[in-house]
Each structure stands twice: as structure tokens, then as C-alpha cells.
ROSE-4610 file (N, C-alpha, C; in Angstrom, 1 decimal, always signed):
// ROSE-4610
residu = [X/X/X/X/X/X/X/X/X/X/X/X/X/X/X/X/X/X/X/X/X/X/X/X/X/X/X/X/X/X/X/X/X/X/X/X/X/X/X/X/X/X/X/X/X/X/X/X/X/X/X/X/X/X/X/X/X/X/X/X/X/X/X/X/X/X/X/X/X/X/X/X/X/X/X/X/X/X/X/X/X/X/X/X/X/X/X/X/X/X/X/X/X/X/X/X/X/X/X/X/X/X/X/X/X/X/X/X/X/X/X/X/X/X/X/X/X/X/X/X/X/X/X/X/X/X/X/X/X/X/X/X/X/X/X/X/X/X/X/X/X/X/X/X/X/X/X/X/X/X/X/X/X/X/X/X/X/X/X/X/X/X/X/X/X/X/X/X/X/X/X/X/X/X/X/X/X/X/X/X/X/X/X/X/X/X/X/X/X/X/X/X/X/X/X/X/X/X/X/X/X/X/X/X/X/X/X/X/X/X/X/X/X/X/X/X/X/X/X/X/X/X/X/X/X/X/X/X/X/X/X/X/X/X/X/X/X/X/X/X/X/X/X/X/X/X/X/X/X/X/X/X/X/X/X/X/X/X/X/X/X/X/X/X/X/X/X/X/X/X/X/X/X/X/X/X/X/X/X/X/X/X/X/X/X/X/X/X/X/X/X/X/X/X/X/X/X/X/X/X/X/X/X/X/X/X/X/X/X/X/X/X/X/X/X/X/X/X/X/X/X/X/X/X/X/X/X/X/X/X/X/X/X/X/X/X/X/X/X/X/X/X/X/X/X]
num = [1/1/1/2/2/2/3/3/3/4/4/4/5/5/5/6/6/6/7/7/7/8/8/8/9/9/9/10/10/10/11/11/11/12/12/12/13/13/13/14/14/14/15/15/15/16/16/16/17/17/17/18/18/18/19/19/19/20/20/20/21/21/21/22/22/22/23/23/23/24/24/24/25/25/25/26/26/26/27/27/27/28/28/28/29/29/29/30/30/30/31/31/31/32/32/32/33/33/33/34/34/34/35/35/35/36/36/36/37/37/37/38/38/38/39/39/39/40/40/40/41/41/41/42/42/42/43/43/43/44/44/44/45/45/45/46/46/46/47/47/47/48/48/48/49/49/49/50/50/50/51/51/51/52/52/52/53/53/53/54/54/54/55/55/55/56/56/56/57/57/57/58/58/58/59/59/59/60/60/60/61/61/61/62/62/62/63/63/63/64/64/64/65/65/65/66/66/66/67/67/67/68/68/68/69/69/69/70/70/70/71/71/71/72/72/72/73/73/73/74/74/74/75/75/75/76/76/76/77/77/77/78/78/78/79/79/79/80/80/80/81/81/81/82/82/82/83/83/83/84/84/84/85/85/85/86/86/86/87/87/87/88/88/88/89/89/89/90/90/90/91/91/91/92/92/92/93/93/93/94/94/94/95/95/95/96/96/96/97/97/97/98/98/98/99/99/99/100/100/100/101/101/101/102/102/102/103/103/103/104/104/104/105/105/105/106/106/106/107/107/107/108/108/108/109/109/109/110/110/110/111/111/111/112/112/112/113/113/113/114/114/114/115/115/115]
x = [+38.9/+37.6/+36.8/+35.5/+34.9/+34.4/+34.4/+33.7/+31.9/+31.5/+30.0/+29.6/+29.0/+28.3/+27.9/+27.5/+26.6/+28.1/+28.9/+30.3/+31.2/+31.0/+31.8/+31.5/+30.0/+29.3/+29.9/+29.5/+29.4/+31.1/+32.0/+33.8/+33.8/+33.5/+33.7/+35.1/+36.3/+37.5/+38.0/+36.9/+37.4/+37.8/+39.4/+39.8/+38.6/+38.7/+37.7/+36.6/+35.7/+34.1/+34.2/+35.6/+34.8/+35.6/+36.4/+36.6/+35.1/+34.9/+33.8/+32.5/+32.2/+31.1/+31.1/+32.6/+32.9/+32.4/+33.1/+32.9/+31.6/+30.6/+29.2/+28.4/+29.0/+28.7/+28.6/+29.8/+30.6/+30.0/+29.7/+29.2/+27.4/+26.6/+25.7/+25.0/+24.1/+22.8/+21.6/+21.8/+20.7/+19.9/+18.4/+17.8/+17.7/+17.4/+17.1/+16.4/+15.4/+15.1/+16.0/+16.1/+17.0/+16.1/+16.3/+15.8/+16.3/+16.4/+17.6/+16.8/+17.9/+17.3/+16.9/+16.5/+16.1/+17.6/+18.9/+20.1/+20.5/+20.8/+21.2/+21.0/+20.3/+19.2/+19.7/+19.6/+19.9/+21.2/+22.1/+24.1/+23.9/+23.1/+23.7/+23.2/+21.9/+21.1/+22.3/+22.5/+23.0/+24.8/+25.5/+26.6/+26.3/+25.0/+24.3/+24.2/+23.9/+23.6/+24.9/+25.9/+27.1/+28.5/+27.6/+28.4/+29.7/+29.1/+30.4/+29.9/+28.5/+27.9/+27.0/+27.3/+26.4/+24.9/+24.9/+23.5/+23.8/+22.4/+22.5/+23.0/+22.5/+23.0/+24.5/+25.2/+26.8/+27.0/+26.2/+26.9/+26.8/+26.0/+25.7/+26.9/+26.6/+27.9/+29.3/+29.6/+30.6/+31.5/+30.3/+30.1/+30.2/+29.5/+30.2/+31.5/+31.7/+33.0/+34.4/+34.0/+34.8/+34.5/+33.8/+33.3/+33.9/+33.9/+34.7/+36.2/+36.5/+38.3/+39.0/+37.9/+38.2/+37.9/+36.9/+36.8/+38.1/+38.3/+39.8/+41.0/+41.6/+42.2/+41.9/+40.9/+40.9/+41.2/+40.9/+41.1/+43.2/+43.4/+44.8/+45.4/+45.0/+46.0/+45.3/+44.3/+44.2/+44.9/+45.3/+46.1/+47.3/+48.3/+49.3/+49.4/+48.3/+48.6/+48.7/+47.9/+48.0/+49.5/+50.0/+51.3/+52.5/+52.2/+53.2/+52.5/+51.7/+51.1/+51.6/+51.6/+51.8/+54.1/+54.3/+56.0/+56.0/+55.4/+55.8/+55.5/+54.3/+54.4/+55.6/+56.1/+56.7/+58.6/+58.0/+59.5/+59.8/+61.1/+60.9/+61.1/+60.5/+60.5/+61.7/+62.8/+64.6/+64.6/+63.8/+64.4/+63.8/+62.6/+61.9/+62.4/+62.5/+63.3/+61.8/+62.8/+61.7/+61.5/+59.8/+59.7/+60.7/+60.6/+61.4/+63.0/+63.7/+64.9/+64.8/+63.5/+63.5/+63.3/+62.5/+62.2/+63.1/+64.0/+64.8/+65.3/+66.2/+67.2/+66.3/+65.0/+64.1/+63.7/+63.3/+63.1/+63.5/+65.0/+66.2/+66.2/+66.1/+66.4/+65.5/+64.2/+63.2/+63.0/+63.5/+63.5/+62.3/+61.4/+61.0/+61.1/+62.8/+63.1/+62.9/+62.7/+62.9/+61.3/+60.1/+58.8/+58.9]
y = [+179.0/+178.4/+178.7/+179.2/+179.6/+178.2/+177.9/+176.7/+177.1/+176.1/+175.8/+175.7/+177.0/+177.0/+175.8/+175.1/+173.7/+172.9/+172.8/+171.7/+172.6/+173.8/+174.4/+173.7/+174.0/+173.9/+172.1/+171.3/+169.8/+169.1/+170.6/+169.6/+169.3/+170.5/+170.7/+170.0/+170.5/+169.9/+168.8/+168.3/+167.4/+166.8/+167.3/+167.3/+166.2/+165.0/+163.9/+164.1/+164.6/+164.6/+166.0/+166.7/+168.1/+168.2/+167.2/+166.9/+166.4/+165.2/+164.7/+165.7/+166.6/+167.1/+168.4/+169.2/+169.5/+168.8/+167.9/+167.0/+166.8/+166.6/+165.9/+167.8/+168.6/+169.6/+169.9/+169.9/+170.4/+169.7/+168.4/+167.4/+167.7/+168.0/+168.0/+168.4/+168.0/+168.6/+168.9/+170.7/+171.6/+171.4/+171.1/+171.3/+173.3/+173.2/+174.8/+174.5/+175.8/+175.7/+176.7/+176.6/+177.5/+177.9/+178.5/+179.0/+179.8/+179.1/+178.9/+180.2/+180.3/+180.8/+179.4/+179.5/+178.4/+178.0/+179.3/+178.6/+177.7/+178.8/+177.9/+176.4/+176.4/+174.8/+174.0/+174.5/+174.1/+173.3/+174.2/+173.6/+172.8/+173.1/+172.1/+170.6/+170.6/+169.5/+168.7/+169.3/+169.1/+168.0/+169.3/+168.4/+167.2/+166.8/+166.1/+164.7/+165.1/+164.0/+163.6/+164.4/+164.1/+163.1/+163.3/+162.9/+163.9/+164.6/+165.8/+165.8/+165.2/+165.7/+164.5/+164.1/+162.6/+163.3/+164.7/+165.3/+167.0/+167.1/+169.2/+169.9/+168.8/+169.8/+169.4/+168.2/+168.1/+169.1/+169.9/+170.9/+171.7/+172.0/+174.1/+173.5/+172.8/+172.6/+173.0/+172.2/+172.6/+174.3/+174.4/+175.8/+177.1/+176.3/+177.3/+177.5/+175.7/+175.6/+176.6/+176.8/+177.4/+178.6/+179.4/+181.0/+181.3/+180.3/+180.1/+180.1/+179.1/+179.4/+180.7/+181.3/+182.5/+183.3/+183.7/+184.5/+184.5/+183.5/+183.2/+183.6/+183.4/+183.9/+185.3/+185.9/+187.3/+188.6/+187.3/+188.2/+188.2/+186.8/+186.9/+188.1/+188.4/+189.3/+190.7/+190.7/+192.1/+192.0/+191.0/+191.2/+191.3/+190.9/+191.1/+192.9/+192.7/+194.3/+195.4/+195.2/+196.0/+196.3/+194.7/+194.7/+195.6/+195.6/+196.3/+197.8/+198.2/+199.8/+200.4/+199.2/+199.9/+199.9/+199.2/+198.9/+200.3/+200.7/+201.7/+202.9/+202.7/+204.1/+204.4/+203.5/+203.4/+204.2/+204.0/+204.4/+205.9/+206.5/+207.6/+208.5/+209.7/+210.6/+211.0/+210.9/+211.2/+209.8/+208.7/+207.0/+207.1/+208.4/+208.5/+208.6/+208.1/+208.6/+209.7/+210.2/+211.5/+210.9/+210.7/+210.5/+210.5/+211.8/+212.1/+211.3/+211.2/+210.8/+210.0/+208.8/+207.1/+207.2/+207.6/+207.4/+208.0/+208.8/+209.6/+208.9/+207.9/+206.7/+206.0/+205.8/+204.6/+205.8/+206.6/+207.8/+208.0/+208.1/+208.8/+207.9/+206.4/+205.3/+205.1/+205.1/+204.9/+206.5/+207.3/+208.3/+209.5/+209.3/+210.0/+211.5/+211.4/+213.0/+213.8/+213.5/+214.6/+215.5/+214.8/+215.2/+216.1]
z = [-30.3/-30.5/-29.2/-29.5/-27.9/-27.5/-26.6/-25.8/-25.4/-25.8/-25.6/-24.5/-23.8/-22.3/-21.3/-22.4/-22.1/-21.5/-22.7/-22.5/-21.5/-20.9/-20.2/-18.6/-18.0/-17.5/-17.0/-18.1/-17.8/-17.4/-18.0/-18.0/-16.5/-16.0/-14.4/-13.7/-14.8/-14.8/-15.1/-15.6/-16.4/-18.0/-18.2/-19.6/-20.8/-19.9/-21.2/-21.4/-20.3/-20.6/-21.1/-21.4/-22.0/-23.5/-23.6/-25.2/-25.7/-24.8/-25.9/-26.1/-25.0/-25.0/-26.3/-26.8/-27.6/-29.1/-28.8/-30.3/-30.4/-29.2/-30.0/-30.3/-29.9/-30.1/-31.3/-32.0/-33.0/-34.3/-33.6/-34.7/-34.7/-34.1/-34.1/-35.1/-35.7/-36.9/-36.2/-37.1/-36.9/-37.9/-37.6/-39.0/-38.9/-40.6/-40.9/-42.2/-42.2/-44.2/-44.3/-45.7/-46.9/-47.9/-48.9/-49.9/-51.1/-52.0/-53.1/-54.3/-55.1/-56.8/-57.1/-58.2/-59.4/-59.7/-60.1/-60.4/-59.6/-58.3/-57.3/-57.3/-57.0/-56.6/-57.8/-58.6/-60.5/-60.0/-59.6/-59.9/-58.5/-57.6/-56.0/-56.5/-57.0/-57.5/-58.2/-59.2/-60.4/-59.1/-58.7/-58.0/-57.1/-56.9/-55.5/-56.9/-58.2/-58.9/-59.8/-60.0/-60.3/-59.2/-57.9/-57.1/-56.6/-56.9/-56.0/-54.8/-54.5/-52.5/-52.4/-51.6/-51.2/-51.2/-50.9/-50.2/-50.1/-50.7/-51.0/-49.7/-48.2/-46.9/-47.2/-47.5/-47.4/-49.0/-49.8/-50.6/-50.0/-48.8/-48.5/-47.7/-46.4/-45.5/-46.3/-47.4/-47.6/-48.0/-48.8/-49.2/-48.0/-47.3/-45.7/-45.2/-45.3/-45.0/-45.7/-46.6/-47.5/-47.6/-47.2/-46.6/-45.0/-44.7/-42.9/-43.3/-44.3/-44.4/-45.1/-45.9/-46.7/-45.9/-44.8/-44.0/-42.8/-42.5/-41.8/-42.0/-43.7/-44.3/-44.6/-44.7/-45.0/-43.7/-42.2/-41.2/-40.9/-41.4/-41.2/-42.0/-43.2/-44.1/-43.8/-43.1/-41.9/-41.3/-40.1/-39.8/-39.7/-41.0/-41.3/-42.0/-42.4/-43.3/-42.2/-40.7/-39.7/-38.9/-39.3/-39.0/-39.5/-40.6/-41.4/-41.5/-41.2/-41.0/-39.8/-38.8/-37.8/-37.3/-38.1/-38.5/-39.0/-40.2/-41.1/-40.5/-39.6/-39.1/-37.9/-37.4/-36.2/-37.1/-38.5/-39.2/-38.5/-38.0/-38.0/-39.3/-39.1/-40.5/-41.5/-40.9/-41.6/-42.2/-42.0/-42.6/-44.1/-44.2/-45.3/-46.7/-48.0/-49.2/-49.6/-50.4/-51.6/-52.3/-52.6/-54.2/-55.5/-55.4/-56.7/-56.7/-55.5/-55.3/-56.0/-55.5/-55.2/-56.7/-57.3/-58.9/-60.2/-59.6/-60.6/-61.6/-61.2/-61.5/-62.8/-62.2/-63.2/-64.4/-63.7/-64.6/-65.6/-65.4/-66.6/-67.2/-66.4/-66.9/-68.5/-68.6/-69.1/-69.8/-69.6/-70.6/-70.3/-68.8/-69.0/-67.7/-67.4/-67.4/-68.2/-69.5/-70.3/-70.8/-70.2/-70.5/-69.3]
């Protein structure tokens, strides 16, 4: 998590005044306008009066929230997938099977050596 210039600035080594200063950070409300479709506005309304969101900012909030954990999740399985790109390339080239070798078996198996 990057630290907040302001809360960096104010810790001045000190672990408590630079938790809290974190937290009131973290917590703070920005106003912003938005600007919805007609659907949009339609289903958040609609969840705000069902009681799925005390308040349309606690549905977009949320809604971010959950673009922040998918976005999180999508950088981890980059990075796992770079993991194993960079494993497989590191294979040397004799560790390689042939296609044809690796498939022959299922091949025969399934009948279609003979096409």
C-alpha cells in the first residue's frame, strides 16, 4: 500500500500518529459527481430502496470495491501465469515431448490414426 505524503510527512517516526493518520486517510469522503444511464441509476436506486445499500454512494463504493478485488485478482494470475512462462521457458529443449509422440496413444486410442 503506498503511504500518503501528508501521513508520511506527519509519522516523523512515529508508528501511532502514522497509523492513525493512515486510517483517517483511508476513511475520508471525497465528494464527486457521477453520471449514470437511466439503467444504471434505475438498478442502484432500485438496490438503495430494497435495502441492499443504506445509500447510492455505499452502492458505487461498493461496486468499486469489487473492481479493486477483481483487478487484484486479475494481476495475481498475471502473475502466476508469468511464473510458469518463465519455468517453461527455462525447460531445456531435449525435456521437450513431440506432439505427435505425446498424442499417438490417445489417438489410436480413439480411432483416429486411421484418418
Amino acid at each position: 500500500m503506498r503511504r500518503p505524503e501528508r501521513a508520511h510527512r506527519l509519522a516523523a517516526g512515529s508508528g501511532m500518529e502514522y497509523d492513525l493518520v493512515i486510517l483517517l486517510e483511508r476513511d475520508m469522503t471525497i465528494k464527486t459527481t457521477l453520471s449514470f444511464t437511466e439503467r444504471h441509476h434505475r438498478f442502484l436506486m432500485e438496490q438503495v430502496e430494497n435495502g441492499v445499500f443504506a445509500t447510492a454512494s455505499a452502492g458505487v463504493a461498493a461496486a468499486i470495491e469489487d473492481m479493486m478485488r477483481a483487478e487484484e485478482e486479475r494481476r495475481l494470475m498475471l502473475r502466476a501465469m508469468e511464473d510458469v512462462l518463465r519455468e517453461r521457458m527455462a525447460t531445456p529443449l531435449e525435456e521437450y515431448v513431440d506432439a505427435e509422440e505425446a498424442f499417438a496413444a490417445i489417438s489410436a486410442e480413439l480411432g483416429l490414426d486411421d484418418e
